[in-house]
MDTraj code that builds the backbone (N, CA, C; nanometers):
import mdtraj as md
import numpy as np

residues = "UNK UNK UNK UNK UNK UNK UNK UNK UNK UNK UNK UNK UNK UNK UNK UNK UNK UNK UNK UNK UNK UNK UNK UNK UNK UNK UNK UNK UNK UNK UNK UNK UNK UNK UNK UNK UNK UNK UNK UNK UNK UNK UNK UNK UNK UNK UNK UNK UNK UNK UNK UNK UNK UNK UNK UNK UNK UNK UNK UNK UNK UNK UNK UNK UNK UNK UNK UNK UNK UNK UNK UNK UNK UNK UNK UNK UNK UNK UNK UNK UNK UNK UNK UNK UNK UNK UNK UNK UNK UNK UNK UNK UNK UNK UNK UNK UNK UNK UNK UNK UNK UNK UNK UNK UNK UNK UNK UNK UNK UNK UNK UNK UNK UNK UNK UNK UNK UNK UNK UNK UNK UNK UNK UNK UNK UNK UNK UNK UNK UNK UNK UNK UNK UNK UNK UNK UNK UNK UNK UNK UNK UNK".split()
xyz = np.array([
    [-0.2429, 1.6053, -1.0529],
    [-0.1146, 1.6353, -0.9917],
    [-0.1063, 1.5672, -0.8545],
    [0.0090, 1.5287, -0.8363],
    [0.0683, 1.4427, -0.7039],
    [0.0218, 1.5350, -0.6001],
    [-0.0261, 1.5034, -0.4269],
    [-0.0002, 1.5850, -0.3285],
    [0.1472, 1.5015, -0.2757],
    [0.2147, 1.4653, -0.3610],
    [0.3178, 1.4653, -0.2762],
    [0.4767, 1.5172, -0.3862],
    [0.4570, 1.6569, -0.3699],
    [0.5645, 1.7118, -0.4558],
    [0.7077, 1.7184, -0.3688],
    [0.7043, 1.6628, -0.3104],
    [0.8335, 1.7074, -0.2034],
    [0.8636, 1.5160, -0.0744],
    [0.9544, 1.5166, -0.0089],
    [0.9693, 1.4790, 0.0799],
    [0.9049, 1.5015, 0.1813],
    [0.8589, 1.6047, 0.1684],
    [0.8168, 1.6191, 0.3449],
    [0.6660, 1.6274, 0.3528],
    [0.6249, 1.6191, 0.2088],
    [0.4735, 1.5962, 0.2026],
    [0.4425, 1.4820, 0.2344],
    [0.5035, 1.3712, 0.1680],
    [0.5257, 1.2337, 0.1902],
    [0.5581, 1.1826, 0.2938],
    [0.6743, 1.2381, 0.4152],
    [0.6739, 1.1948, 0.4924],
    [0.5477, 1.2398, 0.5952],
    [0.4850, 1.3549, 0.6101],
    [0.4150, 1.3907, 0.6535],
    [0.2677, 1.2565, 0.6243],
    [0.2451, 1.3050, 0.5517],
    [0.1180, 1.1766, 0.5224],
    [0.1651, 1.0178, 0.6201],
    [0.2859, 0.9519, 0.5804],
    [0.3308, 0.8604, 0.6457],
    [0.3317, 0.8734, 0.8042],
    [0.3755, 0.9698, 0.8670],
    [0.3281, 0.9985, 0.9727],
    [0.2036, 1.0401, 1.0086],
    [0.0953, 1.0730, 0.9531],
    [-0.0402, 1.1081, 0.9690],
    [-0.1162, 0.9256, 0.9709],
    [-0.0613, 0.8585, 0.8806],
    [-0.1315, 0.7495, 0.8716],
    [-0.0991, 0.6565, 0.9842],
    [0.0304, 0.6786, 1.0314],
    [0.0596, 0.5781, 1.1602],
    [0.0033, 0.6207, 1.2867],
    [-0.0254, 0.7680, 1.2916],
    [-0.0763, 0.7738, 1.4622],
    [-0.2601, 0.8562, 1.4006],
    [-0.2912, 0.7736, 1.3010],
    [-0.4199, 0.7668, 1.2226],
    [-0.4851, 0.9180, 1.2580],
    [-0.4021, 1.0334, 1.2226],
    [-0.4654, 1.1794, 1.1575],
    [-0.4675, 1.1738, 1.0523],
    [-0.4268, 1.0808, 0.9375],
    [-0.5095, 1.1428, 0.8353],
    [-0.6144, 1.1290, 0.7765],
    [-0.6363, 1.2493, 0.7032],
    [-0.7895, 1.2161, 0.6792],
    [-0.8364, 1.1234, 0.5840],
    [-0.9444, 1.0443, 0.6064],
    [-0.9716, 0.9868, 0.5226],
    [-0.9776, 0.9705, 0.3664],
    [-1.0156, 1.1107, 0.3029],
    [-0.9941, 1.1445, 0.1733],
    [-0.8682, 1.1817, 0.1093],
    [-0.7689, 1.1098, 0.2229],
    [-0.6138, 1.1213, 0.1707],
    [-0.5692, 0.9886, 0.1448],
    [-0.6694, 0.8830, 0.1778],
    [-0.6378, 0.7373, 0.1882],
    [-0.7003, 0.7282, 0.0383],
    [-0.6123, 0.7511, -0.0667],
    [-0.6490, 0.7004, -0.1977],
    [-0.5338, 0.5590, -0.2505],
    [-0.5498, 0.5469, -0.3481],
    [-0.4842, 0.4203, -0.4103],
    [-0.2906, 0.4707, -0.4085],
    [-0.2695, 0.6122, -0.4506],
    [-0.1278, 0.6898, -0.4250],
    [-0.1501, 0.7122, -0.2686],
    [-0.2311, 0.7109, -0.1932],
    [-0.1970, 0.7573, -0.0541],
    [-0.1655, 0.6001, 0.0455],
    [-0.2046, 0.4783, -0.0638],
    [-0.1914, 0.3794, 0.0137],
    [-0.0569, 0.3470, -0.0067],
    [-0.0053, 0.3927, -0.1376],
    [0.1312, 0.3211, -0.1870],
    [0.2607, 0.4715, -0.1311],
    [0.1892, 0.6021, -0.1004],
    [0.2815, 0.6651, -0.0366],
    [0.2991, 0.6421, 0.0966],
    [0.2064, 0.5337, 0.1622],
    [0.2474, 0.5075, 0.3327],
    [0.3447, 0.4319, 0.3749],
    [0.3042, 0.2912, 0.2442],
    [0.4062, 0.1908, 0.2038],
    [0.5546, 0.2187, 0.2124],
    [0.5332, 0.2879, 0.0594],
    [0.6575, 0.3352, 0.0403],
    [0.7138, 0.3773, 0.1840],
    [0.6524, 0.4942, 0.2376],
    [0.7190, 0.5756, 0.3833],
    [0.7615, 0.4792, 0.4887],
    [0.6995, 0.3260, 0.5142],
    [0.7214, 0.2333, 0.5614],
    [0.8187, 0.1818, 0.5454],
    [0.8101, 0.1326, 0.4451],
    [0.9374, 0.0375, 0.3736],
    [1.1011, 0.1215, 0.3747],
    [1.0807, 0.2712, 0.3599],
    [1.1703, 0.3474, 0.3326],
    [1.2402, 0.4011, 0.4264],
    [1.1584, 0.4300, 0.5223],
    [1.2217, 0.5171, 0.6203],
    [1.2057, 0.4736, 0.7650],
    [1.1429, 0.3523, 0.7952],
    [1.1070, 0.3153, 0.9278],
    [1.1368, 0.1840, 0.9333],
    [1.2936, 0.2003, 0.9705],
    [1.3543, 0.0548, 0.9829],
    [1.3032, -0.0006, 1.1308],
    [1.2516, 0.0423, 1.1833],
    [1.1803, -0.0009, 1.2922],
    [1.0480, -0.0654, 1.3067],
    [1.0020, -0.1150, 1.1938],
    [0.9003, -0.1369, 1.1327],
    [0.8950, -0.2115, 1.0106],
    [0.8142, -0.3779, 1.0414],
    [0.8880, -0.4666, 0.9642],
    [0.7143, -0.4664, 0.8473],
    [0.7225, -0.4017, 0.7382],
    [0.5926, -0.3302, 0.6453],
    [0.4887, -0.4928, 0.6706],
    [0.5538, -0.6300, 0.6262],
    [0.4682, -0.7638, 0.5833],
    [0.4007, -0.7689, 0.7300],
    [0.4504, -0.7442, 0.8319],
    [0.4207, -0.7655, 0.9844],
    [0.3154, -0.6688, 1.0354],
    [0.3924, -0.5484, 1.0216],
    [0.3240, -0.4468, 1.1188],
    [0.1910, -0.3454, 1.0041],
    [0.1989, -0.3241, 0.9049],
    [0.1112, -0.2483, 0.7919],
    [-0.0638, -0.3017, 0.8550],
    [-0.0240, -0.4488, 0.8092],
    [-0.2145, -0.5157, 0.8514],
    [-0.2454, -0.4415, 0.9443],
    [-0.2067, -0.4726, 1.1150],
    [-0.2389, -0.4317, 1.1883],
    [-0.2484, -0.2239, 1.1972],
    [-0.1737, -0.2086, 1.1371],
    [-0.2160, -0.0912, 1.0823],
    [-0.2945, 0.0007, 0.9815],
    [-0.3334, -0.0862, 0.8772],
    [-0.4603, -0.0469, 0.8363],
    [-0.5691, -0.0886, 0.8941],
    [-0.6015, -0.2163, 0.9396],
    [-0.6878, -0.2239, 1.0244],
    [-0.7413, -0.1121, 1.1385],
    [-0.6295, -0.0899, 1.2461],
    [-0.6389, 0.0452, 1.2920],
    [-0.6846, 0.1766, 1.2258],
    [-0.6541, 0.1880, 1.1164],
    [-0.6661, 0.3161, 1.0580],
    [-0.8605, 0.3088, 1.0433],
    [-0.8898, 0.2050, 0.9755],
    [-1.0088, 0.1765, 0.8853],
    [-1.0613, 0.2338, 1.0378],
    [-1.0385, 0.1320, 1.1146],
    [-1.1370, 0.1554, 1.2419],
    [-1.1471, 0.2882, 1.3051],
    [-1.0394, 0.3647, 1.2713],
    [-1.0452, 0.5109, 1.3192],
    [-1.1432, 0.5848, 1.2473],
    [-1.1353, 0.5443, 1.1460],
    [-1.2122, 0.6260, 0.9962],
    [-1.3928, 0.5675, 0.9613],
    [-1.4486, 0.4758, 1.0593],
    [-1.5401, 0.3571, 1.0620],
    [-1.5339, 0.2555, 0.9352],
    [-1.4183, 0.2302, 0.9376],
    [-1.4565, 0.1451, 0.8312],
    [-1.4629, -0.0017, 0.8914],
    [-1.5368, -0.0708, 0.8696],
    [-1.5443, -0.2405, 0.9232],
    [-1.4419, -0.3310, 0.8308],
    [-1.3460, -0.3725, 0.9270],
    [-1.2712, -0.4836, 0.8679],
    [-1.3982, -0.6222, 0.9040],
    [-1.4231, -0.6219, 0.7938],
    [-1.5339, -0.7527, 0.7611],
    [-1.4812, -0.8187, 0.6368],
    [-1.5684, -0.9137, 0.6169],
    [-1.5650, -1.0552, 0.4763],
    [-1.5265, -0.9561, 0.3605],
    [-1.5908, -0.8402, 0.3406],
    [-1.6454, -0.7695, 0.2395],
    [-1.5886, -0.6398, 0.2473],
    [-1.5375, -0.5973, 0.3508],
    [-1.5035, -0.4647, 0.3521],
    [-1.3551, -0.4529, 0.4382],
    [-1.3019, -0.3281, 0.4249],
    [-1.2019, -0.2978, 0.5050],
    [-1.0527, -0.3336, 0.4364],
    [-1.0000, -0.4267, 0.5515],
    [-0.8581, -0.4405, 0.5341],
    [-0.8368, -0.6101, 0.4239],
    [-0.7920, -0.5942, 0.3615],
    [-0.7541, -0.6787, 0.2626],
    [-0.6046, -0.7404, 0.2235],
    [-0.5681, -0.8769, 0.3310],
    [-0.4671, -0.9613, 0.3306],
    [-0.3954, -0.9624, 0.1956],
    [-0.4054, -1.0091, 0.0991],
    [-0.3661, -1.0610, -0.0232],
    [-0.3127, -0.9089, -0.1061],
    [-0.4256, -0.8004, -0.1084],
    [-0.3706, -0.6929, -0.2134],
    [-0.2742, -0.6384, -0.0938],
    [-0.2957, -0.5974, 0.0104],
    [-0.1365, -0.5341, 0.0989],
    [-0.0494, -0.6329, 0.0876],
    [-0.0385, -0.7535, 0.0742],
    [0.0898, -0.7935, 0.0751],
    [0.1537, -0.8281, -0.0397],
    [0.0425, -0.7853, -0.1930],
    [0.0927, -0.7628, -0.3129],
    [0.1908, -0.6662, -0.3072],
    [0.1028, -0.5595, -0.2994],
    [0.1533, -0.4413, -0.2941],
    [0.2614, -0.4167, -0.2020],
    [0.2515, -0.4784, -0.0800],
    [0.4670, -0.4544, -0.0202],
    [0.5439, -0.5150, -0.0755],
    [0.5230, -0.6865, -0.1530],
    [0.5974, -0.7397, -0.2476],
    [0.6959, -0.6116, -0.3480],
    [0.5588, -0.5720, -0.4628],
    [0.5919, -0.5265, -0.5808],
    [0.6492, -0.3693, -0.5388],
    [0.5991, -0.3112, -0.4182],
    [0.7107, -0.1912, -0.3552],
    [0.8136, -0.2034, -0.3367],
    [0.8499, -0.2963, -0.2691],
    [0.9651, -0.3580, -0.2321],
    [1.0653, -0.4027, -0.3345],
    [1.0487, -0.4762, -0.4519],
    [1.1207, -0.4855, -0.5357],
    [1.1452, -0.3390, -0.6233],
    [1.0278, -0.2819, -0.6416],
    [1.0736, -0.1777, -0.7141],
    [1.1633, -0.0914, -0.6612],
    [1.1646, -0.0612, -0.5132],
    [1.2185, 0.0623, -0.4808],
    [1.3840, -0.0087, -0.4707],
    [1.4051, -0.1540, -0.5051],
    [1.5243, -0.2139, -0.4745],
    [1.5744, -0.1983, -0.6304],
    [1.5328, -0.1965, -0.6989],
    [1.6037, -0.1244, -0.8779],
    [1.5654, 0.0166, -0.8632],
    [1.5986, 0.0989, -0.7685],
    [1.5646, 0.2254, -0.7891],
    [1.7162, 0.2672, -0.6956],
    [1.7645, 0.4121, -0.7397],
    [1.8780, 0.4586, -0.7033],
    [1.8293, 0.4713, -0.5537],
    [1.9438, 0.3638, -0.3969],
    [1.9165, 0.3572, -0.2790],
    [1.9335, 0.5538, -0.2196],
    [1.9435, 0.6469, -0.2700],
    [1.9394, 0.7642, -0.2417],
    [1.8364, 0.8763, -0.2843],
    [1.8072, 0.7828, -0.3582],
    [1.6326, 0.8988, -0.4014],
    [1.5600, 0.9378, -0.3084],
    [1.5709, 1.0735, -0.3373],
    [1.4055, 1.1059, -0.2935],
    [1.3130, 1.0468, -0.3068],
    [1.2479, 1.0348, -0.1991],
    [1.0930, 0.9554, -0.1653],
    [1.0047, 0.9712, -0.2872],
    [0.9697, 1.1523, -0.2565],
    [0.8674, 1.1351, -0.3326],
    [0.9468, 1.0975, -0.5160],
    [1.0090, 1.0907, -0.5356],
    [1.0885, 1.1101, -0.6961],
    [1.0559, 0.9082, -0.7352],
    [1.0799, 0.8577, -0.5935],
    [1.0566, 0.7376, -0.6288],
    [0.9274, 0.6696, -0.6193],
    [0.7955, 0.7782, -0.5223],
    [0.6989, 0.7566, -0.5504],
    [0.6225, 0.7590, -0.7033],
    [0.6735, 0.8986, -0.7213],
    [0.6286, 0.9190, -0.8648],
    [0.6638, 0.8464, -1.0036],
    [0.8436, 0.7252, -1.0088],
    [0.8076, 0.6636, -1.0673],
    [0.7563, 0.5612, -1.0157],
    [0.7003, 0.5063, -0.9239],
    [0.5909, 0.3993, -0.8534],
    [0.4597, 0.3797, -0.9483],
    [0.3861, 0.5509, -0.9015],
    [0.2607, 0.5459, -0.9607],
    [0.3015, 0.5569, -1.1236],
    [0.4356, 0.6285, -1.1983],
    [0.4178, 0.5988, -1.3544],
    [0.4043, 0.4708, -1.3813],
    [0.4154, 0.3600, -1.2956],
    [0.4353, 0.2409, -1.4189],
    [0.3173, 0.1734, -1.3791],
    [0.3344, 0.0267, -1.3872],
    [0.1916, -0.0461, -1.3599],
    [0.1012, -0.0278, -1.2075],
    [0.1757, -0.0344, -1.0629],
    [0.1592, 0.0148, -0.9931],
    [0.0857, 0.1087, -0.9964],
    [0.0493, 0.2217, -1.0795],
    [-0.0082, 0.3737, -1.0920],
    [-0.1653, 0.3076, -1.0809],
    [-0.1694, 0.2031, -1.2055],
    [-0.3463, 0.1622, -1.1426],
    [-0.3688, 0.1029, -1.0708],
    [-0.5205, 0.1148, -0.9815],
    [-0.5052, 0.0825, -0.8790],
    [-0.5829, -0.0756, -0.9381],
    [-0.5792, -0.0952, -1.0176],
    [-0.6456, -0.2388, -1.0828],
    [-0.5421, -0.3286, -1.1066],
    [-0.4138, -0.2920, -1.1097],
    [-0.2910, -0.3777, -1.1879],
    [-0.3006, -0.5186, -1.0789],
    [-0.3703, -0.5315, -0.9787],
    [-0.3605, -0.7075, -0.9262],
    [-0.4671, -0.7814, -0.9703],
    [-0.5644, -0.7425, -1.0937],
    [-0.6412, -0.7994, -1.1857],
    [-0.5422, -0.8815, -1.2955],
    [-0.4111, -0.8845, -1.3032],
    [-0.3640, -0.8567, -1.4239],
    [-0.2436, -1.0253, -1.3028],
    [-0.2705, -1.0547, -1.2396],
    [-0.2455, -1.1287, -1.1651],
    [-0.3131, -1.2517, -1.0662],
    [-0.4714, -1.1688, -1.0269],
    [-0.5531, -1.2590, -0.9437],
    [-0.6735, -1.2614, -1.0580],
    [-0.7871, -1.3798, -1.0726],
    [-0.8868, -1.3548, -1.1150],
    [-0.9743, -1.2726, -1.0471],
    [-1.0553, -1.1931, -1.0608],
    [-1.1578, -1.0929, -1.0036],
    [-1.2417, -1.2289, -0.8963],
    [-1.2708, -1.3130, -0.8923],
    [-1.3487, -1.4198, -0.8286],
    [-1.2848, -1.4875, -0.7268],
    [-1.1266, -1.4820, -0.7552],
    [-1.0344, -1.5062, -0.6486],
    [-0.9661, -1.3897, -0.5327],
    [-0.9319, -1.2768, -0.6369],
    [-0.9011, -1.2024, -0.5754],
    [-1.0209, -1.0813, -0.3943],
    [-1.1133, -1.1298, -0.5037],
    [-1.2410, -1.0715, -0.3820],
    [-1.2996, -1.1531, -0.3101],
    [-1.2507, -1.2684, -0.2653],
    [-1.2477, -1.3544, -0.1889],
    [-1.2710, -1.3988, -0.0771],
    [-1.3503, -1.4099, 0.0233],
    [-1.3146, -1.4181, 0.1478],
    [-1.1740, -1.4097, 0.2278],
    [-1.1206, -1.5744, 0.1150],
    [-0.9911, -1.6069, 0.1606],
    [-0.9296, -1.5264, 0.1262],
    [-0.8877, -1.4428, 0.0411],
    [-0.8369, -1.3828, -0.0215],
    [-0.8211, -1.2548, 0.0809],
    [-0.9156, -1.1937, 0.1336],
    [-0.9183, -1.0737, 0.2085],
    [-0.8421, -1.0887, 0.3592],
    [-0.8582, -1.2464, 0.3785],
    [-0.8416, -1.2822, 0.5325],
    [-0.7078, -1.3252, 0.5566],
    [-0.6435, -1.3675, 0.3997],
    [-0.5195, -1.4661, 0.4049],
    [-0.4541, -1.4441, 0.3028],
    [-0.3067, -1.4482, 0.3025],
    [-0.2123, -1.4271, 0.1700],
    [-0.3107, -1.5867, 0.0892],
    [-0.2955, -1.5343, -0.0744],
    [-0.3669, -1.6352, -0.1752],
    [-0.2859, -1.6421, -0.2539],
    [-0.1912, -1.7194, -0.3394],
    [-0.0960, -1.7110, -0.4684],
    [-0.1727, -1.6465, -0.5549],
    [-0.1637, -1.5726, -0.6474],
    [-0.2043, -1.5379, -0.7935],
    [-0.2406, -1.6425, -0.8593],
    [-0.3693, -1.6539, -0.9350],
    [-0.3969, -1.7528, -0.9905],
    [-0.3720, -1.7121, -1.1571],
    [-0.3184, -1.6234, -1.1786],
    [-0.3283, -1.5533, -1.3425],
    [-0.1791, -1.6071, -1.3758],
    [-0.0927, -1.5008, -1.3212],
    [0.0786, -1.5413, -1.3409],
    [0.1179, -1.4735, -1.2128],
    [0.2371, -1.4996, -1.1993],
    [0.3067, -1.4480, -1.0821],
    [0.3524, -1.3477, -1.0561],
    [0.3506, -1.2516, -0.9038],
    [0.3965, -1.1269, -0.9496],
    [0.5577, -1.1386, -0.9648],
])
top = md.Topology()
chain = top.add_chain()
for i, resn in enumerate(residues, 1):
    res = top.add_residue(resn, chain, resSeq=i)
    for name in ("N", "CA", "C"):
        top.add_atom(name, md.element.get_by_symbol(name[0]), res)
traj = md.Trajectory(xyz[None], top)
């Protein structure tokens, strides 16, 4: 079951992740795409392709995580993932509820957190370059 049954769960998390209270074991694969979403959705003051990096980066570092070669913050899958948010929530009714449009987010391909396998090769996608720098899809396009 979702922790985000409501709006205000969702927005809550989105605000926990920007001034980095939340907890770490809320940063799952739905907690990355409910920040997004909260980004993209509700904080026109806040441009997601621009400002997100520098904000997970921040976060990781709050939480110790090392933005390194190998670990941390990862160029290429965040800016998959604001791509394919971004279009989706743009075929989605502009008055939905957050969470209503989170939840169909995670029903479709989006839901796994593997679906940019299905786009990058595993050898490309874990990449140096790949982590450090937007990389085209080498499979098909999103």
């Amino acid at each position: 079951m979702s922790p985000f049954s409501d709006d205000k769960a969702l927005i809550a998390h989105g605000e926990a992740f920007l001034d980095r209270t939340l907890p770490k074991s809320h940063w799952t694969h739905e907690g990355h795409v409910a920040a997004a979403l909260y980004i993209l959705r509700q904080r026109p003051d806040l441009t997601a392709e621009v400002d997100l990096p520098d904000l997970i980066r921040r976060y990781n570092e709050i939480n110790c995580v090392a933005n390194t070669d190998t670990t941390g913050y990862h160029e290429t899958l965040t800016q998959a993932h604001i791509q394919v948010i971004r279009r989706q929530i743009a075929a989605r009714p502009s008055l939905e509820p957050l969470h209503v449009t989170l939840a169909g987010l995670m029903a479709g391909p989006l839901g796994d957190k593997n679906w940019p396998l299905t786009h990058w090769s595993r050898e490309v996608l874990f990449s140096v370059e790949a982590r450090k720098f937007w990389v085209e899809p080498d499979l098909k396009p999103l």
